[in-house]
C-alpha positions in Angstrom: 23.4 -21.3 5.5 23.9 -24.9 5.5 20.8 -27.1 5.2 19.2 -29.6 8.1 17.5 -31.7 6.7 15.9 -34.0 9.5 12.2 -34.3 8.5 10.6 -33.7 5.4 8.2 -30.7 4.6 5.4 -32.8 3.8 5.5 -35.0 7.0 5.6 -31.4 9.0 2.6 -30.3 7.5 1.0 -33.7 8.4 2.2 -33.4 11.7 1.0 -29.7 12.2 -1.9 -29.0 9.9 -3.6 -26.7 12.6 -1.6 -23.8 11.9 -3.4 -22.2 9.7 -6.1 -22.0 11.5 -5.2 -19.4 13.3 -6.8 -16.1 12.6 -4.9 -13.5 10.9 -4.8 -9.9 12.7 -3.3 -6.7 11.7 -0.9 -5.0 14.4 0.1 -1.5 13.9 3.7 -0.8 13.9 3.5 3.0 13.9 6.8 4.6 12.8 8.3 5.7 15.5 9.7 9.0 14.3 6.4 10.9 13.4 3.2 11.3 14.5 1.8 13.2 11.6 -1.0 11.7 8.8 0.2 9.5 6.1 -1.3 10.0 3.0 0.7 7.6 0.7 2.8 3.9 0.7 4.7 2.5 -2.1 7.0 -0.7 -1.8 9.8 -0.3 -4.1 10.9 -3.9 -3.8 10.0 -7.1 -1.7 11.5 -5.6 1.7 11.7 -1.8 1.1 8.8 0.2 1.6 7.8 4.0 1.8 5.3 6.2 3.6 4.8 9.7 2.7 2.6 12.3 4.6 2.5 15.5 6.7 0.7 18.2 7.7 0.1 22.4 7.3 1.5 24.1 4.6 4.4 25.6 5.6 7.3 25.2 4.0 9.4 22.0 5.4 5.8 20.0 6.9 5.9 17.2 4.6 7.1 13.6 6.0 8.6 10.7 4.6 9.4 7.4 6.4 11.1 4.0 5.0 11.2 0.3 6.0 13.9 -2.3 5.0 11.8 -5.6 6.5 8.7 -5.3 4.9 7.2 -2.9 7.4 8.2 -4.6 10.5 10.6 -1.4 11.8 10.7 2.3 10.6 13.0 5.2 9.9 13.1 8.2 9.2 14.1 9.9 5.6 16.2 13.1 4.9 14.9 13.9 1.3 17.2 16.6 1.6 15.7 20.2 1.2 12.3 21.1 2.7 9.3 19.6 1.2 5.8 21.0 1.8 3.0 17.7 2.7 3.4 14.5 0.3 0.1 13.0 -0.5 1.3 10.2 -2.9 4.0 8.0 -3.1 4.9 5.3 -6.3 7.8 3.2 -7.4 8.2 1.9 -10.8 11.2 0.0 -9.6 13.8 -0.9 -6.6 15.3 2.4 -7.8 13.1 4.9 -9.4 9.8 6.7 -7.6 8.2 9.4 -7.0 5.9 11.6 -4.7 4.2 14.7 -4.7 1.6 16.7 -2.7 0.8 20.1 -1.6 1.6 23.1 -3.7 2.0 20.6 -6.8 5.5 19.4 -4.9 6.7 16.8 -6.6 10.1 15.0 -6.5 12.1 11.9 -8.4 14.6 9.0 -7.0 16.7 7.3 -9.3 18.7 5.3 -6.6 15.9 4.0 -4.3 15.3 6.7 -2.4 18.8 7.9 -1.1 18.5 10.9 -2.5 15.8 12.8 -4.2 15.3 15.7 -6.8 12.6 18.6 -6.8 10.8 18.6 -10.4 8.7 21.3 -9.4 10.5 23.6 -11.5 10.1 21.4 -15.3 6.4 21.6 -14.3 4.9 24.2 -17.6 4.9 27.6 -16.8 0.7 28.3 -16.4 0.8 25.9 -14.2 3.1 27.2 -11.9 1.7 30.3 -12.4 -1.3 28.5 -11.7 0.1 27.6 -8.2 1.4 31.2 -7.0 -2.0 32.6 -7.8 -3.8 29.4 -5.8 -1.3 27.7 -3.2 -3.8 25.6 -2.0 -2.8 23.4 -5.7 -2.1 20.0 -4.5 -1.3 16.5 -6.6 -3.4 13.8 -5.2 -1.9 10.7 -6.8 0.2 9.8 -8.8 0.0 6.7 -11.5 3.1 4.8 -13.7 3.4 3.1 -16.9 7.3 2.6 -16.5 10.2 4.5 -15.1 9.7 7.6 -17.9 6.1 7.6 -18.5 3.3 8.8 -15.2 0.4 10.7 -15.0 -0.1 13.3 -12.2 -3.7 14.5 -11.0 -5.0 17.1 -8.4 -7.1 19.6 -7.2 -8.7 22.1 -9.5 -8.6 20.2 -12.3 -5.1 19.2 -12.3 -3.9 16.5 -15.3 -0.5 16.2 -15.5 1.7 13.7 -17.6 5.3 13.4 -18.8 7.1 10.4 -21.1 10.5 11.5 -19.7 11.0 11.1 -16.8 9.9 14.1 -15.6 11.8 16.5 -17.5 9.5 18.3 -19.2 5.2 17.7 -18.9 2.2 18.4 -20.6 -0.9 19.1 -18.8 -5.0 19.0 -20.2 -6.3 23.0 -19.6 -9.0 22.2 -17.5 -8.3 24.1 -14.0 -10.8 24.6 -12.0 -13.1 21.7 -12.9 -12.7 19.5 -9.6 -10.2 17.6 -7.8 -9.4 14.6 -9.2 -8.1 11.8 -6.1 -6.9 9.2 -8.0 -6.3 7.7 -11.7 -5.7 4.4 -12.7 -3.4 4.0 -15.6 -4.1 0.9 -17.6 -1.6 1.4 -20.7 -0.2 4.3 -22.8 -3.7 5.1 -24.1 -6.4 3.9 -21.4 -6.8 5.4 -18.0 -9.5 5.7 -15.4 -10.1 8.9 -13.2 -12.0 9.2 -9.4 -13.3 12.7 -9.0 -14.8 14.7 -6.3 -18.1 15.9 -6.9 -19.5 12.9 -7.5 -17.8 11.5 -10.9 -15.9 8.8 -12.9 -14.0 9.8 -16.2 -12.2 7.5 -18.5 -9.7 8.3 -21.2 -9.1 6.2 -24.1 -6.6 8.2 -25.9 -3.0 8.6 -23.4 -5.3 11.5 -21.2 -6.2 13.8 -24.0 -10.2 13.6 -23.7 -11.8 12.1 -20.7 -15.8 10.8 -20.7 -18.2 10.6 -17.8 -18.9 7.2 -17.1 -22.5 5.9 -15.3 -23.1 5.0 -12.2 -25.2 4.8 -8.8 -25.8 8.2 -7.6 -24.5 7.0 -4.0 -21.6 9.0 -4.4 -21.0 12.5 -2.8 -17.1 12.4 -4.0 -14.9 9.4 -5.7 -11.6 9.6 -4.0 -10.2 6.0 -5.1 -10.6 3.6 -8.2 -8.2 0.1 -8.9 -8.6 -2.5 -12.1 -7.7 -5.7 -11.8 -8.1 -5.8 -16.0 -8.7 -3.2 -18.6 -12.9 -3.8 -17.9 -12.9 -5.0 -14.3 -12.5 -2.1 -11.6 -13.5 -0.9 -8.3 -14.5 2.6 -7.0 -15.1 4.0 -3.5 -15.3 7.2 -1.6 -17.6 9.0 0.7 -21.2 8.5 0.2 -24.2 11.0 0.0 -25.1 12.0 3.2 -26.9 9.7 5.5 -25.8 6.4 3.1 -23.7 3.3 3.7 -20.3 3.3 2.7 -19.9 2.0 -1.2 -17.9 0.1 -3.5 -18.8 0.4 -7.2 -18.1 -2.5 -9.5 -17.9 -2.4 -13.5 -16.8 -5.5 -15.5 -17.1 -3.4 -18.8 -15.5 -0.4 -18.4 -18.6 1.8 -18.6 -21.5 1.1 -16.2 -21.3 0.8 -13.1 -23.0 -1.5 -9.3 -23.1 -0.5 -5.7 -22.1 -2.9 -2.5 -23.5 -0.5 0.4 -20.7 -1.4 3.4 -20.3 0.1 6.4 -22.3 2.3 8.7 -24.0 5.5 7.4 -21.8 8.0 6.1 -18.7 5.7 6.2 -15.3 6.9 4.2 -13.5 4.5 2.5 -10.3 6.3 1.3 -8.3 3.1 -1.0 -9.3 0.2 -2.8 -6.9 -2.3 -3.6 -6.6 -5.7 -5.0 -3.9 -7.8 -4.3 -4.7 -10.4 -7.0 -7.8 -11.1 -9.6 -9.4 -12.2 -6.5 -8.3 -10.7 -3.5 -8.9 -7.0 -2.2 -9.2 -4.7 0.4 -10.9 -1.6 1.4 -9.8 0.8 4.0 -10.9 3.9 5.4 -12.2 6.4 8.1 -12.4 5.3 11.8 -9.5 2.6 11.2 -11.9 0.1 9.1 -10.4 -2.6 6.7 -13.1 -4.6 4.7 -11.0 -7.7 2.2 -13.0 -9.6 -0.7 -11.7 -13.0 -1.8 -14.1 -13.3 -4.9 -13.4 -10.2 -6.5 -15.7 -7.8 -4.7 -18.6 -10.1 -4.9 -19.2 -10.3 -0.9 -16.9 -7.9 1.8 -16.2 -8.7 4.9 -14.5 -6.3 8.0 -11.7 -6.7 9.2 -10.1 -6.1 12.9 -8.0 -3.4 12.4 -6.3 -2.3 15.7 -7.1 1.3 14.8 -9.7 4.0 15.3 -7.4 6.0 13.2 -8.1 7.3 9.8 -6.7 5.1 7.4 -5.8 7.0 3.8 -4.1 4.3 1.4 -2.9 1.0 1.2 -0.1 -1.3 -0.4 1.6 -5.0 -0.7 4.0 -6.8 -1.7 3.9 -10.8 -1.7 2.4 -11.4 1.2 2.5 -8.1 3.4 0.2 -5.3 3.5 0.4 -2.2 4.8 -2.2 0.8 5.4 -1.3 3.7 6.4 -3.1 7.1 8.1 -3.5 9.7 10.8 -1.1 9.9 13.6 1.4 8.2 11.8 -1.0 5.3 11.8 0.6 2.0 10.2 -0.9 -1.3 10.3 0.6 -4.2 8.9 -0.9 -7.4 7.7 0.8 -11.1 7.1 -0.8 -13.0 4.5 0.2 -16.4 6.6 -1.6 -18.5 4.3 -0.2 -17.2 1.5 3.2 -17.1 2.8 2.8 -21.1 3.8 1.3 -22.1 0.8 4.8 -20.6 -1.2 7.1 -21.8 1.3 5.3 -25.2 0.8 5.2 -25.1 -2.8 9.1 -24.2 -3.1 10.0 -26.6 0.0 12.3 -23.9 1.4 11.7 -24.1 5.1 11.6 -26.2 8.0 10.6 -25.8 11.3 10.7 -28.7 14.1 9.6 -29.0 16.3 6.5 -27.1 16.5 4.4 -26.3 18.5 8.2 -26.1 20.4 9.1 -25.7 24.0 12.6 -24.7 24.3 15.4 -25.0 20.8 13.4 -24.1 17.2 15.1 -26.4 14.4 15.3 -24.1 11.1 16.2 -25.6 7.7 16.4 -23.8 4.8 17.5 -23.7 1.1 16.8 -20.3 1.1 19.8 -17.9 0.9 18.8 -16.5 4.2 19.8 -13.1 6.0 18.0 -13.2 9.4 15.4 -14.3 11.3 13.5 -12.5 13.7 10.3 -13.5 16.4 7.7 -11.2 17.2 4.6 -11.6 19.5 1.0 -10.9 17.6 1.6 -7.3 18.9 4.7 -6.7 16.8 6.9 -6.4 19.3 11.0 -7.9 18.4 11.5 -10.7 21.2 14.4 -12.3 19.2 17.2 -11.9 16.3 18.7 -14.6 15.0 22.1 -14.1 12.3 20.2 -16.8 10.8 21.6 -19.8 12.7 20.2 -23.4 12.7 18.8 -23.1 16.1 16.6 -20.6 18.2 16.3 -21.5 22.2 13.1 -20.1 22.8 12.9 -21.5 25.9 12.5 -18.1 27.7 9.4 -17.1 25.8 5.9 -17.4 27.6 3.4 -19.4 25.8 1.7 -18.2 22.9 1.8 -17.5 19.1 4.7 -16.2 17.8 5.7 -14.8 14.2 9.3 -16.0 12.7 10.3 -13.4 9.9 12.8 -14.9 7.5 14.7 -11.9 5.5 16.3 -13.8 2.6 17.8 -12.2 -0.9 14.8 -12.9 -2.4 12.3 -11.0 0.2 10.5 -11.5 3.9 7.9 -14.3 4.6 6.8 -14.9 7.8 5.6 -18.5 9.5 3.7 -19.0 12.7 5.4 -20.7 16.0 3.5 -22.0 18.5 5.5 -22.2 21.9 4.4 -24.6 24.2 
């Protein structure tokens, strides 16, 4: 797209520092093709993202959706052959992921999620022996070092890890000890587990052994832990009965302290940080809590949603949770998608606040640009030409979404 270069970047902002003050609000997108829960979300690049999820156990219940603009719009996915409920969803690359769920399903992509393999059967024999004698099996998450090596953990005790891809596994004999929610791979020898039943385990050697760990007794069941460093992590679930909703904090590895957040007997599902700095919680009843100073002080969020929200991902300056009735809420990190824009001087916008044409200049290799209201709705496409007459719009705050070959960021308009 040829470049307009009328008026600097730095003489905009000087013009129009006000815009970011305006407060940033999630909007929930939904899918539009299923109203069933969604358990798991996995960006596989900058613009491609998956949700996984479903419900019952019969044979063909099990949902995934996908979304090439960053979450904006959603469609649905034909893995091909019936798949029982999908609770967890990862990508090591643009190209290679995988998820799994009830009945120990579990299935690979190797060309970003146009087509997909069932690895049940390379799964060792006791444990699918295992499965036929207890159906109710399920993987809860799933965890990556790189494309060949992943960890996969469940109910009843269920450790699970292969170096190849898949093809053939080895598992620690330990079913019937719990159901483990959610492990945190650190490298090829540490790892962090979050149990039900009140308990966090950590493995120093590649998932052989795994050691309690201490902690608040706040905890009726762990169901989610993140590190943002091989010491520094974060741990949150449902409390003990009549308590505030928790977040657990260690900065060594080993001991554990309690934020109490939230009303009594609040659920927080996922914790996940974005940065060193920068996290967020969300959970039961549609609530979203963020940190900016790494989980010393929370703060809630408007969600849009009552729904139950079950996990949570990002990429640059997106986020996504996703839950019940094919719940999806999407977030636009405005500030953070300004301050790269400003830092790499790669868009222009005059003038703005604007009343009828939008002047774009770009150095950015740019495929489209779209404007949606606060709610998400599309109001305008643009085959990324130089100008946009938003002269029909009512007045308000809009969102421009600029798909380039490098990924979505998003800038606010106001219309005048």
């Amino acid at each position: 797209m040829k470049s307009l270069k009328l008026l600097s970047f730095a003489l905009l902002m000087l013009l129009f520092p006000f815009q970011g003050m305006v407060a940033q609000s999630w909007s929930r997108v939904g899918t539009g093709v299923t109203d069933r829960p969604l358990f798991g979300v996995s960006f596989a690049d900058n613009n491609t993202v998956f949700a996984v999820g479903g419900n019952g156990t019969t044979t063909g219940y099990g949902v995934m959706v996908k979304s090439t603009d960053a979450g904006a719009t959603w469609s649905a996915v034909d893995i091909g052959f019936p798949v029982l409920r999908l609770n967890t969803i990862r990508f090591t690359s643009s190209l290679v992921g995988y998820a799994a769920g009830f009945s120990l399903n579990i299935i690979k992509t190797t060309d970003g999620g146009a087509t997909w393999t069932n690895l049940y059967p390379n799964l060792p024999e006791v444990v699918r022996n295992y499965v036929t004698s207890q159906p109710t099996q399920e993987f809860w998450d799933i965890d990556i070092i790189d494309d060949n090596n992943l960890y996969a953990v469940g109910y009843n005790g269920q450790v699970l890890k292969t170096t190849d891809g898949g093809t053939t596994w080895t598992y620690k004999s330990n079913f019937g000890t719990g159901t483990y929610r959610d492990i945190d791979v650190r490298s090829e020898t540490l790892a962090y587990l979050a149990l039900h039943g009140n308990n966090l385990q950590k493995s120093t050697d590649g998932g052989m052994t795994w050691a309690n760990m201490t902690y608040p007794v706040v905890a009726a069941h762990f169901f989610s832990t993140y590190f943002i460093s091989d010491n520094t992590g974060f741990a949150t679930g449902q409390p003990v009965a009549g308590q505030p909703g928790y977040v657990l904090k260690t900065t060594d590895g080993a001991t554990w302290t309690n934020t109490a957040l939230g009303a009594a007997n609040q659920i927080f599902n996922r914790v996940v940080f974005v940065n060193n700095t920068t996290g967020y919680i969300v959970g039961n009843g549609g609530k979203i809590f963020t940190t900016t100073n790494t989980g010393v002080s929370w703060s809630e969020m408007t969600s849009g949603t009552t729904n139950i929200l079950r996990n949570f991902d990002y990429s640059n300056n997106v986020r996504i949770a996703v839950g019940d009735g094919g719940a999806i809420m999407r977030l636009v990190d405005l500030s953070t998608s300004n301050q790269q824009l400003a830092d790499n001087k790669q868009l222009e916008l005059y003038p703005n606040p604007v009343k009828d044409i939008l002047n774009i200049s770009t150095n950015a290799d740019v495929k489209s640009f779209t404007i949606r209201d606060l709610t998400g709705k599309t109001v305008l496409v643009n085959d990324a030409q130089p100008t946009i007459n938003m002269a029909h719009l009512s007045k308000g705050i809009y969102l421009l979404q600029v798909q380039t070959a490098e990924g979505v960021v998003e800038r606010k308009i106001i219309k005048n």
